[in-house]
MARMARLUM-871015 format. One record per residue (C-alpha): residue number from 1; x, y, z. Coordinates in pm, whole numbers, plus 50000, padded with zeros to 5 digits. Example, Ala and Ser with C-alpha at 12.3 -4.5 7.8 and 13.67 -1.06 7.14 Angstrom:
// residues 2
<node><drendo>1</drendo><u>51230</u><v>49550</v><w>50780</w></node>
<node><drendo>2</drendo><u>51367</u><v>49894</v><w>50714</w></node>
// end
This chain:
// residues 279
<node><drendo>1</drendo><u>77390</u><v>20288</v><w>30619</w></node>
<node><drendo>2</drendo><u>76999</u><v>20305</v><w>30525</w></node>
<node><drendo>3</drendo><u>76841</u><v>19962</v><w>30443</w></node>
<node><drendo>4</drendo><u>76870</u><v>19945</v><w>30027</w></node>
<node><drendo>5</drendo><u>76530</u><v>20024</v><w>29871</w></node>
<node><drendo>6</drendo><u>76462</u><v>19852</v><w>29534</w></node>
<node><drendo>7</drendo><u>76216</u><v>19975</v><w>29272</w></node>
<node><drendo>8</drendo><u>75950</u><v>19821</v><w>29096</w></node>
<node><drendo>9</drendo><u>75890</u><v>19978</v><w>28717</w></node>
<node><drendo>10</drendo><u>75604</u><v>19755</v><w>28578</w></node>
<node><drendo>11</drendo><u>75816</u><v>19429</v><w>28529</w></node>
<node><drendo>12</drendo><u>76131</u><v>19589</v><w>28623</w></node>
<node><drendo>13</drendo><u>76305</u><v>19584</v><w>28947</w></node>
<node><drendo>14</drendo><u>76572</u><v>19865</v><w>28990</w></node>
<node><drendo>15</drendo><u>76884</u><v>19815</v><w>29214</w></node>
<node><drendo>16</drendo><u>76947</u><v>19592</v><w>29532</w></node>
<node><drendo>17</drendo><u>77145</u><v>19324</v><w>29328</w></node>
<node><drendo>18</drendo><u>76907</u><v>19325</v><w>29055</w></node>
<node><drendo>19</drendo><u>77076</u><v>19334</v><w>28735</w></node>
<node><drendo>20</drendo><u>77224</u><v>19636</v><w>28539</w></node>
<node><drendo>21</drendo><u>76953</u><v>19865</v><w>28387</w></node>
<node><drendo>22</drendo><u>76970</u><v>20137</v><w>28096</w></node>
<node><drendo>23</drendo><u>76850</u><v>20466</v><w>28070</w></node>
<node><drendo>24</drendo><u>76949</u><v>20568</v><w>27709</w></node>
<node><drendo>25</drendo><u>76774</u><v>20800</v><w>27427</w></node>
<node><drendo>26</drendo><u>76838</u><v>21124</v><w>27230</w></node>
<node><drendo>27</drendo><u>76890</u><v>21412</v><w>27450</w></node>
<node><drendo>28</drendo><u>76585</u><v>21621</v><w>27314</w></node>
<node><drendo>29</drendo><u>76235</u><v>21502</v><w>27117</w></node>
<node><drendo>30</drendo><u>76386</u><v>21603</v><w>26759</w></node>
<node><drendo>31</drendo><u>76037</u><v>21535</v><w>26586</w></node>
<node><drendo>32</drendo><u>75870</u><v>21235</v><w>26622</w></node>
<node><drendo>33</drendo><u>75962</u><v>21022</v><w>26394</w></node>
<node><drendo>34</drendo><u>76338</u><v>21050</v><w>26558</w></node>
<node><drendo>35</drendo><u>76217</u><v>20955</v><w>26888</w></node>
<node><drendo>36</drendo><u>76031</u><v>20638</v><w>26782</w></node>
<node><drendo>37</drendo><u>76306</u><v>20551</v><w>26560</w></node>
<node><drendo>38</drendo><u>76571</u><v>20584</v><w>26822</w></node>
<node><drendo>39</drendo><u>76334</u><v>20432</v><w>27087</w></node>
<node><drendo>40</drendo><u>76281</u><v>20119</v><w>26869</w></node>
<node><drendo>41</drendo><u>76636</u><v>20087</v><w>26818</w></node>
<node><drendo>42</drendo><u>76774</u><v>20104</v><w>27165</w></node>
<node><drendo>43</drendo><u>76469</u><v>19897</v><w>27288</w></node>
<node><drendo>44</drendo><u>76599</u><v>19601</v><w>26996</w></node>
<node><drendo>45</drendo><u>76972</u><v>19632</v><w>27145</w></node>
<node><drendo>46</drendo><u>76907</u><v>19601</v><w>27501</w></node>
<node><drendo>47</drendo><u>76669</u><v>19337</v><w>27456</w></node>
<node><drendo>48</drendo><u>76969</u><v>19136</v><w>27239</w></node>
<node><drendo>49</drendo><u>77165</u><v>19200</v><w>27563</w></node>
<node><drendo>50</drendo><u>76978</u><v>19130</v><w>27820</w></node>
<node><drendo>51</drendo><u>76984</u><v>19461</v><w>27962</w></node>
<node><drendo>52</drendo><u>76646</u><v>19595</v><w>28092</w></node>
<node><drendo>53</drendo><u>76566</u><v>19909</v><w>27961</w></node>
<node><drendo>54</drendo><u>76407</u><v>20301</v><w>28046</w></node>
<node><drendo>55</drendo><u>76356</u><v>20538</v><w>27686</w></node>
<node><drendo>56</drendo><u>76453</u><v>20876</v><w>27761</w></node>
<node><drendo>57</drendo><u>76400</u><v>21226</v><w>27618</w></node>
<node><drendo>58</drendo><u>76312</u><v>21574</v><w>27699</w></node>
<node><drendo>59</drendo><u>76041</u><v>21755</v><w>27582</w></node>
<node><drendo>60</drendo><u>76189</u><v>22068</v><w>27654</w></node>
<node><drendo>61</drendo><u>76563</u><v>22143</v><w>27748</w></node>
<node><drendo>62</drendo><u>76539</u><v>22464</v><w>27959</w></node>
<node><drendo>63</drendo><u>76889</u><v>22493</v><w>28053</w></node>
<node><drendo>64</drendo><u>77065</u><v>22526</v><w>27701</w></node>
<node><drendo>65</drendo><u>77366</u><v>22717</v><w>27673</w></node>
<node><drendo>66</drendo><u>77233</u><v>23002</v><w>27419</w></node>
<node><drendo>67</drendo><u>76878</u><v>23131</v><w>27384</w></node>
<node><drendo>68</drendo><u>76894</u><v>23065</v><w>27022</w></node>
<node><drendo>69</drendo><u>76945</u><v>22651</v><w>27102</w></node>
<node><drendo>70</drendo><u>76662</u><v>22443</v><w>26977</w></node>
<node><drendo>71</drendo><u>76461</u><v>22337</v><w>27276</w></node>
<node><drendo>72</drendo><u>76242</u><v>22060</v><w>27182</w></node>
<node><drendo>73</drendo><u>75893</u><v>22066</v><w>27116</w></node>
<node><drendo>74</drendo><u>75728</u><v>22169</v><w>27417</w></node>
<node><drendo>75</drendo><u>75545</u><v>22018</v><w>27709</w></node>
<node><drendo>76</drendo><u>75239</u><v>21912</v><w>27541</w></node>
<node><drendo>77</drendo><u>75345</u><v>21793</v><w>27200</w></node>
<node><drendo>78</drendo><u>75664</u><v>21607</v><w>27366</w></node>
<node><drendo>79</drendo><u>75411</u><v>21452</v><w>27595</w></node>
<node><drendo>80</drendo><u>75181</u><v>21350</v><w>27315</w></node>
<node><drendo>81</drendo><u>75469</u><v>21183</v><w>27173</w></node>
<node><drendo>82</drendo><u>75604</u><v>21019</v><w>27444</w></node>
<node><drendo>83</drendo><u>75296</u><v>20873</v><w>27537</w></node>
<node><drendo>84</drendo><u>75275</u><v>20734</v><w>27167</w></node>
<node><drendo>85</drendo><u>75615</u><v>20577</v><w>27223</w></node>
<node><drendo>86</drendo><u>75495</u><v>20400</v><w>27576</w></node>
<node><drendo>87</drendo><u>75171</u><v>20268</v><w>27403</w></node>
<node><drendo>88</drendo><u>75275</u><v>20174</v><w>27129</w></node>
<node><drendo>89</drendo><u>75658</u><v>19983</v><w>27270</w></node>
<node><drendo>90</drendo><u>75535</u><v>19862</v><w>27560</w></node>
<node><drendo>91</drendo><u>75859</u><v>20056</v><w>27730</w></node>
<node><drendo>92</drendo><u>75891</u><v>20299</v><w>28065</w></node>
<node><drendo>93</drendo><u>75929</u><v>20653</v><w>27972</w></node>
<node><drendo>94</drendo><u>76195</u><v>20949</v><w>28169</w></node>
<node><drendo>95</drendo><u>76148</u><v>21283</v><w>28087</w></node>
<node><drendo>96</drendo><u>76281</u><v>21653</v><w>28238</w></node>
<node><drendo>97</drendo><u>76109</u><v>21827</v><w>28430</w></node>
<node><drendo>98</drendo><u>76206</u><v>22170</v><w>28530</w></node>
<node><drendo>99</drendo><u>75921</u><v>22341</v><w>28668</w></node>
<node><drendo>100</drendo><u>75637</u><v>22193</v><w>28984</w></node>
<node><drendo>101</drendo><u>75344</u><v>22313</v><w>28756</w></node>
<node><drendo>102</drendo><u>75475</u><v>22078</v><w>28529</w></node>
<node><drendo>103</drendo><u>75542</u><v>21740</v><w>28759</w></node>
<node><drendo>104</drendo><u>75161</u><v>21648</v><w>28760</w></node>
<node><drendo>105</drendo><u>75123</u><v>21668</v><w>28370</w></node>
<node><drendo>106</drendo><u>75398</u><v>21450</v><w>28316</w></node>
<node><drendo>107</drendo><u>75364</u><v>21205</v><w>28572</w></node>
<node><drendo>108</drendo><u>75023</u><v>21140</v><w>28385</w></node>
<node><drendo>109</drendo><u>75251</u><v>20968</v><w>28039</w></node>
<node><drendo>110</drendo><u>75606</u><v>20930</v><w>28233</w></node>
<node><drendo>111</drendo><u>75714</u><v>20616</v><w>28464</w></node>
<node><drendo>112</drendo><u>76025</u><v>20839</v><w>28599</w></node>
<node><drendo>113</drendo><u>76046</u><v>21188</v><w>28606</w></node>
<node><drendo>114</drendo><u>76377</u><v>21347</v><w>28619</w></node>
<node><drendo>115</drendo><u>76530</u><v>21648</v><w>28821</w></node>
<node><drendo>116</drendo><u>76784</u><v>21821</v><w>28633</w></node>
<node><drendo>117</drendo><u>77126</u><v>21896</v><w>28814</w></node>
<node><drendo>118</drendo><u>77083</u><v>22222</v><w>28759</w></node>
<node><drendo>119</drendo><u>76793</u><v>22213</v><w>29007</w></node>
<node><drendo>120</drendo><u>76828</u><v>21957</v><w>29221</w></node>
<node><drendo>121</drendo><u>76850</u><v>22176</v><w>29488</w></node>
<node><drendo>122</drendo><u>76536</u><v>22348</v><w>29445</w></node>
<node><drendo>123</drendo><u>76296</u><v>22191</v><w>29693</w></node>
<node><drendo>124</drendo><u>75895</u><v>22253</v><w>29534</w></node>
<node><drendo>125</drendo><u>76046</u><v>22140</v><w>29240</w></node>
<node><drendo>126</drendo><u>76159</u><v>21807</v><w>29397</w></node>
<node><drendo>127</drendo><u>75842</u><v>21774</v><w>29658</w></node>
<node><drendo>128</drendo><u>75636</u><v>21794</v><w>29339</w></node>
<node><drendo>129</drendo><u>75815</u><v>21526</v><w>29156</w></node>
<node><drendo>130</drendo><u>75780</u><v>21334</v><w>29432</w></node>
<node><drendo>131</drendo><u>75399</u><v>21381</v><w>29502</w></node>
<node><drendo>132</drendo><u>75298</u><v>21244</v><w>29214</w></node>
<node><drendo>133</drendo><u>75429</u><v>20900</v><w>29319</w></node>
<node><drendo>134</drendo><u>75632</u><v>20841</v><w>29019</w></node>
<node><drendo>135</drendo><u>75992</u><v>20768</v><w>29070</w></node>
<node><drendo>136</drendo><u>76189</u><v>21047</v><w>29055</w></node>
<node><drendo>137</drendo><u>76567</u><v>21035</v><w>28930</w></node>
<node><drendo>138</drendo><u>76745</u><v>21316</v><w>29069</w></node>
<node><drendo>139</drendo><u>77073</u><v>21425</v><w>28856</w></node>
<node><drendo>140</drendo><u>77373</u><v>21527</v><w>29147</w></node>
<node><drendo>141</drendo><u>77433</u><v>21897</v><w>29125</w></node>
<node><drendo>142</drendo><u>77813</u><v>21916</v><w>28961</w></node>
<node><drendo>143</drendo><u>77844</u><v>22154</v><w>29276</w></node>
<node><drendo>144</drendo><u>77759</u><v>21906</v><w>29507</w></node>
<node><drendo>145</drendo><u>77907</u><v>21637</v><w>29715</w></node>
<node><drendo>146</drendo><u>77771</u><v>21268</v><w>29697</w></node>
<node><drendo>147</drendo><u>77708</u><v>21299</v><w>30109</w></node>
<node><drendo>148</drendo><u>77519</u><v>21632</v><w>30065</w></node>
<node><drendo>149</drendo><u>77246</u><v>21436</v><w>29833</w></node>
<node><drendo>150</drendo><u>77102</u><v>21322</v><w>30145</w></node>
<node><drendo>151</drendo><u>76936</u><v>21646</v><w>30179</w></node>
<node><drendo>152</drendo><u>76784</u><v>21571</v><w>29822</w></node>
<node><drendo>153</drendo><u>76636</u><v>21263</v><w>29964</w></node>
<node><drendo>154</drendo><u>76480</u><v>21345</v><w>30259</w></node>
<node><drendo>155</drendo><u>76314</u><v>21617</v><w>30066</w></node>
<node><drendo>156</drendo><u>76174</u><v>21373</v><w>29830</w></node>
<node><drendo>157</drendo><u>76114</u><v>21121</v><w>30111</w></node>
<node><drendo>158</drendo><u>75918</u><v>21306</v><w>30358</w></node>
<node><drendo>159</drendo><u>75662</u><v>21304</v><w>30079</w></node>
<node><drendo>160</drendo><u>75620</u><v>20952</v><w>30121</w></node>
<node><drendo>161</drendo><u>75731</u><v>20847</v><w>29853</w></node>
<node><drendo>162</drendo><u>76081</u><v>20598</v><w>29880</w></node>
<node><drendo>163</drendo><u>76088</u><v>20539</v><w>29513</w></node>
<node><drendo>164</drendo><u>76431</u><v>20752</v><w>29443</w></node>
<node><drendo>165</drendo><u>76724</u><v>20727</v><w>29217</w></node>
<node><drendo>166</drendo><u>77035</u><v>20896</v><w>29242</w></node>
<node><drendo>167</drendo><u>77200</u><v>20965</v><w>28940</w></node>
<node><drendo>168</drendo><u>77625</u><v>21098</v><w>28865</w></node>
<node><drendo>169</drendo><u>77716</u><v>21284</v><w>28607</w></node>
<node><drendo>170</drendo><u>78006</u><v>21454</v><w>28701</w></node>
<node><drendo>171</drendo><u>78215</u><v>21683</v><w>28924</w></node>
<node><drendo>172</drendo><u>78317</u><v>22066</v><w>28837</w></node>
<node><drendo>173</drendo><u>78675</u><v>22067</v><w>28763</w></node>
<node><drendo>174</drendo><u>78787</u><v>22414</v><w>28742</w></node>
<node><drendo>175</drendo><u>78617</u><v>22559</v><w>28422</w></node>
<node><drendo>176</drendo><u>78437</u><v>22408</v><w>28146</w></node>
<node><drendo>177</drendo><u>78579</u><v>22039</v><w>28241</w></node>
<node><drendo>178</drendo><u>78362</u><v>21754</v><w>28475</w></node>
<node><drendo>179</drendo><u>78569</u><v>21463</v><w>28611</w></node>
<node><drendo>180</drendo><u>78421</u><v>21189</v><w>28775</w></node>
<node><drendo>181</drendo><u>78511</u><v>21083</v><w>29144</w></node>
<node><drendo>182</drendo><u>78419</u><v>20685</v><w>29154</w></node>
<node><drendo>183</drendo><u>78443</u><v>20715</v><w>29500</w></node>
<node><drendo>184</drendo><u>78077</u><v>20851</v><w>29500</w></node>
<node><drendo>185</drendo><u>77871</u><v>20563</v><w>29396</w></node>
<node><drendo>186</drendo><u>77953</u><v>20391</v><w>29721</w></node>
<node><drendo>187</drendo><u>77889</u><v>20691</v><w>29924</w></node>
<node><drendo>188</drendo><u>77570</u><v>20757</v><w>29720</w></node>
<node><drendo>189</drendo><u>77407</u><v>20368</v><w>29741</w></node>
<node><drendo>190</drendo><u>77450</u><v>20447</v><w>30134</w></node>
<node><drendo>191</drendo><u>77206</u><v>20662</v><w>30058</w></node>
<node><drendo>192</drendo><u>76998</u><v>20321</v><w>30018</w></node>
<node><drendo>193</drendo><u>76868</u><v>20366</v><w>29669</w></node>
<node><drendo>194</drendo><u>76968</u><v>20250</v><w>29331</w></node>
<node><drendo>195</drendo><u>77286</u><v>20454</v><w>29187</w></node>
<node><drendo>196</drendo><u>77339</u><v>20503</v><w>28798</w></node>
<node><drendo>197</drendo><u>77595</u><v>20696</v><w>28638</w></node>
<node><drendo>198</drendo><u>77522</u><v>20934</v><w>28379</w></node>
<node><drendo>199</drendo><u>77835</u><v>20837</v><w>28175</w></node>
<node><drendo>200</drendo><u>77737</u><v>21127</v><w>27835</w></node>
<node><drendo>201</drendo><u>77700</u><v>21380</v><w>28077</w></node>
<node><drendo>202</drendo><u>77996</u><v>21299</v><w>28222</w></node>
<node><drendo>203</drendo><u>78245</u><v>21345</v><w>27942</w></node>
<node><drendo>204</drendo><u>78049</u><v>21706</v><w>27867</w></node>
<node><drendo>205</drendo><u>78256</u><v>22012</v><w>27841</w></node>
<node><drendo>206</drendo><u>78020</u><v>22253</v><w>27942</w></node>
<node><drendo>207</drendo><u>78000</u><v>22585</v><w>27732</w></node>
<node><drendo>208</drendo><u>78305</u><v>22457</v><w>27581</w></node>
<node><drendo>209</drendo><u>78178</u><v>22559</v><w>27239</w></node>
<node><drendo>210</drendo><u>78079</u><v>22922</v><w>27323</w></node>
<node><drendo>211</drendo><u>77717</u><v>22891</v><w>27222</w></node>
<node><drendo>212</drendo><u>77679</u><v>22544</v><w>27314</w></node>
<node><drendo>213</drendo><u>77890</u><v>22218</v><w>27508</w></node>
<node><drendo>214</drendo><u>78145</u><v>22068</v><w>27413</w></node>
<node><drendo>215</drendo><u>78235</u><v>21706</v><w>27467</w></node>
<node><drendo>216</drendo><u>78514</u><v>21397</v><w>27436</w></node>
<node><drendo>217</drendo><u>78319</u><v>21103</v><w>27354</w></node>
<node><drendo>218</drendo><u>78623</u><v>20867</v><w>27310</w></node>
<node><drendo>219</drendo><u>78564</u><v>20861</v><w>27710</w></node>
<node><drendo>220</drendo><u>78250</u><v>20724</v><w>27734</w></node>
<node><drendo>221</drendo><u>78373</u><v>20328</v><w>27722</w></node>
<node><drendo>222</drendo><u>78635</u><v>20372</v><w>27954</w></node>
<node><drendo>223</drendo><u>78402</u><v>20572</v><w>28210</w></node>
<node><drendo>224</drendo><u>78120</u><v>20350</v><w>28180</w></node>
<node><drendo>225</drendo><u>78314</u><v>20042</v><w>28235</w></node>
<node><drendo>226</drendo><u>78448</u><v>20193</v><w>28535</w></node>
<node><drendo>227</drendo><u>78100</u><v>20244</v><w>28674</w></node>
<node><drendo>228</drendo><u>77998</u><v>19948</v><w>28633</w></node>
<node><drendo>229</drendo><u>78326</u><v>19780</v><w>28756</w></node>
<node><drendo>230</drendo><u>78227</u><v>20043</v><w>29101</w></node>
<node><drendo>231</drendo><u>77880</u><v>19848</v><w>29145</w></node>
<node><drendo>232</drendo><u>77651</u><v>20107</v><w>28977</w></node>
<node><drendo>233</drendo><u>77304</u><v>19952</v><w>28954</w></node>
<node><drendo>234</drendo><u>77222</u><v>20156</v><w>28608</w></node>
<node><drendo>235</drendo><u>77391</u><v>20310</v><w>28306</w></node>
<node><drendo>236</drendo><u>77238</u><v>20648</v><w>28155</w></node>
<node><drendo>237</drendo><u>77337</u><v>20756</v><w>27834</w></node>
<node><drendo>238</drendo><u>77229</u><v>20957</v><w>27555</w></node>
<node><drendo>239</drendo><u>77282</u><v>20850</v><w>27244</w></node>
<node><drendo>240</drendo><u>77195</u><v>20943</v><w>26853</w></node>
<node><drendo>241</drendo><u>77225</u><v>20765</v><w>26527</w></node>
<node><drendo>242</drendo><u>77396</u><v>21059</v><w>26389</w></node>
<node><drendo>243</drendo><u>77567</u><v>21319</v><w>26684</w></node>
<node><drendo>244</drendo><u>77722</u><v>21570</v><w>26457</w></node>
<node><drendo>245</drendo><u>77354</u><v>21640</v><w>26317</w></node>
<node><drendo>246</drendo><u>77173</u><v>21660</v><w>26668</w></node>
<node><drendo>247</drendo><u>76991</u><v>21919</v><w>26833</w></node>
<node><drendo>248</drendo><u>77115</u><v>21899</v><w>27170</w></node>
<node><drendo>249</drendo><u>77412</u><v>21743</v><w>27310</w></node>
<node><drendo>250</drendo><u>77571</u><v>21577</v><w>26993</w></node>
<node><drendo>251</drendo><u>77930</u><v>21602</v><w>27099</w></node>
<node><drendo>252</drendo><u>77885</u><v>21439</v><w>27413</w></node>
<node><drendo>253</drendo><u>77654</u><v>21159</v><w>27276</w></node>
<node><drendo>254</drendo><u>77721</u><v>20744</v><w>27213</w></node>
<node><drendo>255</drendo><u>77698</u><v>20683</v><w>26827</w></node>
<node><drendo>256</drendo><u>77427</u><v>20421</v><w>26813</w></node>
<node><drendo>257</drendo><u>77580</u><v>20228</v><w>26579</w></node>
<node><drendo>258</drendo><u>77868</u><v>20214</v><w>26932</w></node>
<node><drendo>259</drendo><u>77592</u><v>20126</v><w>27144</w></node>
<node><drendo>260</drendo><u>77564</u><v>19723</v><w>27059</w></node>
<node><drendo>261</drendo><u>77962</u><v>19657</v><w>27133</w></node>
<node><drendo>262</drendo><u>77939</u><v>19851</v><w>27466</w></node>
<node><drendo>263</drendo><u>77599</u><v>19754</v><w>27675</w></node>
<node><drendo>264</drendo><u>77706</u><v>19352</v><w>27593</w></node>
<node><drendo>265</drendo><u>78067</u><v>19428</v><w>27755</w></node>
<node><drendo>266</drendo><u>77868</u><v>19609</v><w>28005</w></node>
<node><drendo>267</drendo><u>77652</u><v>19342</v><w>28095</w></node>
<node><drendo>268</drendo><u>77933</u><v>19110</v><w>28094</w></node>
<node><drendo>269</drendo><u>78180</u><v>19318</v><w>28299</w></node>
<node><drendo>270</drendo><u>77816</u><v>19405</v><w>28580</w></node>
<node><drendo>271</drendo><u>77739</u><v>18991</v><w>28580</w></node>
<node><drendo>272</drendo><u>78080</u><v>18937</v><w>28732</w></node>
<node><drendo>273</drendo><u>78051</u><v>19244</v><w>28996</w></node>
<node><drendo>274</drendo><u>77723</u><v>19118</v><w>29101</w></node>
<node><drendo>275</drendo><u>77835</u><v>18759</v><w>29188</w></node>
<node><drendo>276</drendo><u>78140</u><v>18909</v><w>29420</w></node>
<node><drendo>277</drendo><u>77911</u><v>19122</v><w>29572</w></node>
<node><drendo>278</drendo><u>77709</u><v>18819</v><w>29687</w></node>
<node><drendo>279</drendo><u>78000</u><v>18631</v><w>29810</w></node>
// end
């Protein structure tokens, strides 16, 4: 077992014991007044909780099911507003990335920048996330095993730079279905980084709509709690003030007005699994 490696985000410390983080946001930049909106909100309930906190969103969402899906707005206007949102909230930023011309550009607004699963695989993709020297949250492939992300990391590693997350959402389970193994956050945090479960992603039915995913939110509680119950040291989810109406991933995505109720039973449930863990 490698030596756990903690990460320091500005005034945040990420894994190692240290105490559950979030990674939450809308799936996709809408416009901007969504983003800020949703940023301010989740900021205000995490804070209530205790719960240190990342704002996510993509600028652009490559891998959509159809060609005619909305997108987002693009590298340099999602930037643009994401940098707005880190100036102006004081909060860490994770974004997408899916190409290396793009890891450079990002890194200059983003604190974490994020390897789809789609592509997690694809190494100048994944050495130029990690050249930048931004942390760099890898999603695991739904193809691959937990022990097979150690490939992942020594690509990222033998940049130099140890500042790695390792992310689940989810295992293939024959077609258009993801179930999640809990048996791979322990083999992942052998790994030595910080583990967090992607708990949205997780309930996803992929392509299950035809032109778009599917999802079964009523999951999400249930899964997350689980997680955390396994030791995870963060909780990603995506979440929207009103899913039916989203752009990207509504039918997979926490309710916000759900999101108050669950991180404080979250907190609650991860406070108790830390103090075994130090017994």
């Amino acid at each position: 077992m490698i030596p756990a490696h903690d990460i320091a985000l500005g005034s945040l410390r990420l894994g190692t014991g240290n105490p559950l983080f979030l990674i939450a946001g809308p799936c996709v930049i809408e416009n901007e007044s969504h983003a800020r909106k949703m940023a301010e909100k989740v900021a205000k309930i995490a804070s209530d909780c205790g719960v240190p906190y990342i704002f996510k969103a993509s600028y652009d969402k490559a891998n959509r099911s159809s060609v005619k899906a909305f997108r987002g707005p693009g590298l340099t206007e999602g930037l643009r507003i994401l940098g707005k949102i880190k100036s102006d909230l004081k909060l860490p930023i994770l974004t997408d990335i899916h190409e290396p011309s793009h890891a450079q550009v990002a890194a200059e607004v983003c604190d974490v920048l994020q390897i789809p699963a789609f592509l997690a695989r694809q190494t100048d993709l994944l050495l130029a996330a990690a050249k930048t020297g931004r942390v760099v949250n890898v999603k695991k492939p739904q193809f691959v095993s937990p022990w097979d992300m150690a490939n992942v990391v020594e690509k990222i590693a033998s940049t130099g730079n140890k500042d790695i997350i390792l992310t689940e959402r989810g295992a293939t389970f024959g077609y258009q279905n993801l179930v999640v193994d809990m048996r791979s956050f322990p083999i992942l945090q052998k790994l030595g980084y910080p583990v967090v479960f992607d708990v949205t992603h997780s309930v996803q039915l992929p392509g299950g709509q035809g032109h778009s995913s599917g999802g079964q939110p009523e999951f999400i509680e249930p899964l997350a709690r689980a997680g955390v119950a396994a030791g995870v040291d963060g909780i990603f989810l995506e979440t929207h003030d009103n899913p039916a109406e989203a752009l990207s991933d509504g039918p997979n995505a926490l309710p916000l007005s759900q999101l108050p109720a669950l991180l404080k039973r979250l907190k609650e449930l991860s406070t108790v699994v830390r103090r075994w863990s130090v017994q």
